[in-house]
C-alpha positions as CSV (number, residue, x, y, z in Angstrom):
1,X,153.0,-23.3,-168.7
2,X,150.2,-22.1,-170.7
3,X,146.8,-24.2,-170.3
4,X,143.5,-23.8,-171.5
5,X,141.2,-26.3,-170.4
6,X,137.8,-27.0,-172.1
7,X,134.7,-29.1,-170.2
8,X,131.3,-29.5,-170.0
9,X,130.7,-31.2,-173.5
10,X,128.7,-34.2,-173.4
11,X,125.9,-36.3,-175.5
12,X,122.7,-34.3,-175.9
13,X,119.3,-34.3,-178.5
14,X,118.1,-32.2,-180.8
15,X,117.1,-28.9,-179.4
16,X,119.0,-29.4,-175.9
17,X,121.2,-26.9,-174.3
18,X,125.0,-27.4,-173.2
19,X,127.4,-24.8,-171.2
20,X,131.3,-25.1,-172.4
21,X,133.4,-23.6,-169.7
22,X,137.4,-22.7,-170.7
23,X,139.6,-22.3,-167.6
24,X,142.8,-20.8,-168.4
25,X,146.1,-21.0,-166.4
26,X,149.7,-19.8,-167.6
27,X,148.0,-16.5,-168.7
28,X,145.0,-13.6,-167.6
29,X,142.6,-13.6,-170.0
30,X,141.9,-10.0,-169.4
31,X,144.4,-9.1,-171.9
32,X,143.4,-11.6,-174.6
33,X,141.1,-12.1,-177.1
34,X,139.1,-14.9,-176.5
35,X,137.4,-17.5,-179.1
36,X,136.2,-20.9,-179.8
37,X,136.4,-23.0,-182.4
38,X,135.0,-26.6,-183.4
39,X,135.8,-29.2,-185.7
40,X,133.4,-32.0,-187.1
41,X,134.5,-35.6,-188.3
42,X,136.3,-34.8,-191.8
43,X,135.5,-31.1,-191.3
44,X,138.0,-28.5,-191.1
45,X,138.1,-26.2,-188.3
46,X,135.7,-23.5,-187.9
47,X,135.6,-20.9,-186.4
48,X,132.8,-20.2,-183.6
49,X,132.7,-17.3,-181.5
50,X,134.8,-14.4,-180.5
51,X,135.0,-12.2,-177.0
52,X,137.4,-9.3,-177.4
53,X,139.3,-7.7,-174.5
54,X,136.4,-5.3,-174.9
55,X,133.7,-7.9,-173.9
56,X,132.2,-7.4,-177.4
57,X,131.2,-10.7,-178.9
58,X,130.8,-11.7,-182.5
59,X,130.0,-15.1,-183.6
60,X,129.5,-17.5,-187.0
61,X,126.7,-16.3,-188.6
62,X,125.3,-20.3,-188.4
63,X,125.2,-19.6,-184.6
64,X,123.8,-16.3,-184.4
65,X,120.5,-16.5,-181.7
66,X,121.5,-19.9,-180.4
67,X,125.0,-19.6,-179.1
68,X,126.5,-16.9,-176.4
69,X,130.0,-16.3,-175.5
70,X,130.8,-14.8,-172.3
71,X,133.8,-14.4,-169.9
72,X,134.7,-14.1,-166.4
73,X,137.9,-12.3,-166.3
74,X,137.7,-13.2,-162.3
75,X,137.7,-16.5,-162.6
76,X,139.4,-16.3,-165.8
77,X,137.2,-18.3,-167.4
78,X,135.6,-18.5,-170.9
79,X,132.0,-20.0,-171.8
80,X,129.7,-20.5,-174.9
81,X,126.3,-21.2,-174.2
82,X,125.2,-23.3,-176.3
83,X,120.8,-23.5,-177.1
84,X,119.0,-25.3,-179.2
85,X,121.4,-27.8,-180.2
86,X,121.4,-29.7,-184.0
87,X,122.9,-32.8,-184.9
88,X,125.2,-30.6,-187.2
89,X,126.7,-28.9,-184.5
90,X,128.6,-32.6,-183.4
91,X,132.2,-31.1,-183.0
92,X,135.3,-31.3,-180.7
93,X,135.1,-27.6,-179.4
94,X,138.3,-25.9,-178.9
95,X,138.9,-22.6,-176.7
96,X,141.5,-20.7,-178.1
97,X,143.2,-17.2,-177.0
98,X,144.8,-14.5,-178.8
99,X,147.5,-11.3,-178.4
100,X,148.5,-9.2,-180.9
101,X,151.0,-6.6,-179.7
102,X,151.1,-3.2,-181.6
103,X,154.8,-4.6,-182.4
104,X,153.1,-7.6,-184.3
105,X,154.1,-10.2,-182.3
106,X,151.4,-12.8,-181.5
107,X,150.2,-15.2,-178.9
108,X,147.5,-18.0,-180.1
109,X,147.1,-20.8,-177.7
110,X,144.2,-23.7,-177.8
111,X,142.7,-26.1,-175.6
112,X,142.3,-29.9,-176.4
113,X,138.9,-29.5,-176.7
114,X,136.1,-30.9,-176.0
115,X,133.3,-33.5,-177.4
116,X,129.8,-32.1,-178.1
117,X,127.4,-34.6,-179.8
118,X,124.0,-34.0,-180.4
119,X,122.0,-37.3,-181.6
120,X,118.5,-38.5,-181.0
């Protein structure tokens, strides 16, 4: 069974720093894109950052400078470092990973995510 588990969100102010981990079971991320993704109260989905099998990263423009995503293929682990932290960034955070064979078939599986609010 495929898991990816998401942790380390939690209640924060303005200008704070939080660490999201993603520990995945079922799979090796060595072979799969990784991402995250949040989602705000009546917001759809967005779409965060993005670790290829490469270790290249690309990210939302919005959190260019302030957010890094890294992984541990090791410990088959994904994390975003998250830095100076707005109230607009209040979102479930979801990991999600991704395979794309040169066939076309694909794999795409998410987390349940997890809570980051920032308030003062």
């Amino acid at each position: 069974q495929v898991q990816l588990v998401e942790s380390g969100g939690g209640l924060v102010q303005p200008g704070e720093s939080l660490k999201l981990s993603c520990a995945a079971s079922g799979i090796s991320i060595g072979i799969y894109a990784m991402g995250w993704y949040r989602q705000a109260p009546g917001k759809q989905r967005e779409w965060v950052a993005t670790a290829t099998i490469g270790d290249s990263a690309n990210y939302a423009d919005s959190m260019k400078g302030r957010f890094t995503i890294s992984r541990d293929n090791a410990k088959n682990t994904v994390y975003l470092q998250m830095n100076g932290l707005k109230p607009e960034d209040t979102a479930v955070y979801y990991c999600n990973a991704v395979r794309t064979s040169f066939w076309g078939a694909r794999a795409d599986y998410w987390g349940q995510g997890t809570q980051v609010t920032v308030s003062s």
